[in-house]
N, C-alpha and C positions, 0 to 999 in steps of 0.2 A: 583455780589452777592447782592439780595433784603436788605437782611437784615442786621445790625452790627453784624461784626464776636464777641461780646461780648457774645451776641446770640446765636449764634452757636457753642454748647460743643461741637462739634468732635474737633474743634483747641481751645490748651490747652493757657492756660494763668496763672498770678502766682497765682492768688486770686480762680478760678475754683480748680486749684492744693491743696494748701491750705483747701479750701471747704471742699474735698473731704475726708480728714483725720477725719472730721465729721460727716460725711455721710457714709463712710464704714471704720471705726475704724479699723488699724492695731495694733498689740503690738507692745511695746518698745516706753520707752521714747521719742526715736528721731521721734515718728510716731505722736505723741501726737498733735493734731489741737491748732493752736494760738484761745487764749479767747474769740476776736473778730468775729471769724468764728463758734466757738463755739454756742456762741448764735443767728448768722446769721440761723444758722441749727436751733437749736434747739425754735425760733421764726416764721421759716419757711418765711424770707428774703431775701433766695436766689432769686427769680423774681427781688424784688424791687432794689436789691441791682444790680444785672448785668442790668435792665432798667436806672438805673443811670448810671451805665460806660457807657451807650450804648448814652444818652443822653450827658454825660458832657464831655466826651474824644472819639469824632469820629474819628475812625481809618482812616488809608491811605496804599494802600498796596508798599511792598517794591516787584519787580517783578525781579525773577532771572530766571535762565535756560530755554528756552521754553516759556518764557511769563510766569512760574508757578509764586506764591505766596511763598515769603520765610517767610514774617513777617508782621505785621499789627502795625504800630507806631502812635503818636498820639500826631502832632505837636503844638507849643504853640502857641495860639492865638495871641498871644502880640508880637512875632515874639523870644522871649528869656524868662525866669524868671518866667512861670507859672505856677499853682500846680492845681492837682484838691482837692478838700476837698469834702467830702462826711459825712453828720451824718445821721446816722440811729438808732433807736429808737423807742419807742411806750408814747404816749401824756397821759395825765390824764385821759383820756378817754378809754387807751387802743388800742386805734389805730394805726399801724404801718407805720410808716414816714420815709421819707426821701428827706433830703431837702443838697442840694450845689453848686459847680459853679468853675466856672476851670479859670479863673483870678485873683486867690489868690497868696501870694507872701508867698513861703514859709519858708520863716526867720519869718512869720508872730508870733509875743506872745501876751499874753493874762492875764488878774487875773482869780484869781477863780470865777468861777459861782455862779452867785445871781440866788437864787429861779427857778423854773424849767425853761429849755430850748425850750419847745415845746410849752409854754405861752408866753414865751418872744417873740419868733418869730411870733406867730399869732399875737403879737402886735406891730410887725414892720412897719412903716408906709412907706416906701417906701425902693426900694434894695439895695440902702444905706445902711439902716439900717442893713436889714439882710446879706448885706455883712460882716460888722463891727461883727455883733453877731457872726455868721458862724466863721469868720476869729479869733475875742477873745476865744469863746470857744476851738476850733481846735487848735489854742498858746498855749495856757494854760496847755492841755492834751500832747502834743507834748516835753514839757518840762520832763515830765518824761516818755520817751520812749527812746528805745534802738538808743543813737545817733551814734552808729558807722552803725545800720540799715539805719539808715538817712542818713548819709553822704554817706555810698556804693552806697543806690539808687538814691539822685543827681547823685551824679556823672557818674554812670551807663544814666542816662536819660539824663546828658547832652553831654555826648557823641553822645547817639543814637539819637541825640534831638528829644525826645519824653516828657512827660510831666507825674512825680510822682506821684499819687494816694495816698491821706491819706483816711484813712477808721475809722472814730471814732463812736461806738457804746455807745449808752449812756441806760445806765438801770436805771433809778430810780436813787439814790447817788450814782452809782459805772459808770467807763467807762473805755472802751479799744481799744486800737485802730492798725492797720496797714497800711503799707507803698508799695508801691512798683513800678514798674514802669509799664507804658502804651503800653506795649508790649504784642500781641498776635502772637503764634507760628503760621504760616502756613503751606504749606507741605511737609517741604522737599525736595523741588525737587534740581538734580541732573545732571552732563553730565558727566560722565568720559575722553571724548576729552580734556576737559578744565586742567585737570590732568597734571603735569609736572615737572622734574626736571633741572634747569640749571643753567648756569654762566650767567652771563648779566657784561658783559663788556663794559665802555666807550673810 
């Protein structure tokens, strides 16, 4: 495969899935698009936003039955403990940004935000620095989000060791944000042979 399956909507993923509740609106509350996809759509982000997963959590395939593809994980650099953080946004300028990096620790916290995010970072003087911003701002917000979502996705990602995706959109004074893990569906594939019931005795 040329290109990152992040890339490639025929294999579904959680943040594509998500997406989609904004893009072709079903009824009923439980259909309802989380805030941060919300405005992904409605900013017209979807490119920038799957160009960053494609850039900061490069997949590795998991190969089942046949050689097929069962799933696409996306191990941590640092060999354990890594997150990726992702902000996306638009600058004073109106321009739509996004800036992160997948050697972040995610117990990372943070204070509130001094004056805009998208200044402060054009006046980062080295990746230090924007690591430090990246990582405070992305604390900070992280504090009031849904933490049993947080905890299911560690722990979901440290099983499959793959590495948790935060997604924080920042509008002007307001932000929101999502979590999830570095997993892409592949296809299925299958053997029936493999099928079986028994005793295994020692």
């Amino acid at each position: 495969m040329s290109k990152s399956p992040w890339l490639d909507h025929n294999f579904e993923n959680l943040f594509l899935n998500e997406l989609s509740f904004a893009e072709d609106p079903i009824s009923g509350s439980q259909n309802k698009p989380l805030e941060v996809f919300e405005w992904i759509h409605q900013n017209k982000a979807k490119t920038l936003l799957f160009k960053s997963l494609a850039e900061l959590a490069p997949l590795f395939p998991l190969h089942s039955f046949h050689n097929e593809i069962s799933c696409w994980a996306s191990s941590n650099p640092s060999g354990y403990g890594n997150a990726v953080f992702i902000i996306i946004g638009k600058d004073p300028a109106g321009k739509l940004r996004a800036v992160g990096g997948n050697y972040f620790n995610s117990d990372a916290g943070g204070d509130p935000p001094q004056g805009n995010f998208w200044e402060h970072f054009s006046h980062c003087k080295n990746e230090r620095d924007q690591y430090h911003l990246i990582s405070s701002t992305m604390g900070y917000y992280k504090k009031n989000h849904d933490q049993f979502q947080i905890n299911e996705t560690e722990r979901i990602c440290n099983i499959a060791c793959t590495m948790p995706i935060y997604i924080l959109a920042l509008n002007k004074d307001k932000a929101c944000m999502a979590v999830g893990p570095a997993i892409v569906t592949g296809c299925h594939p299958a053997d029936f042979s493999y099928e079986k019931i028994v005793e295994v005795t020692v």
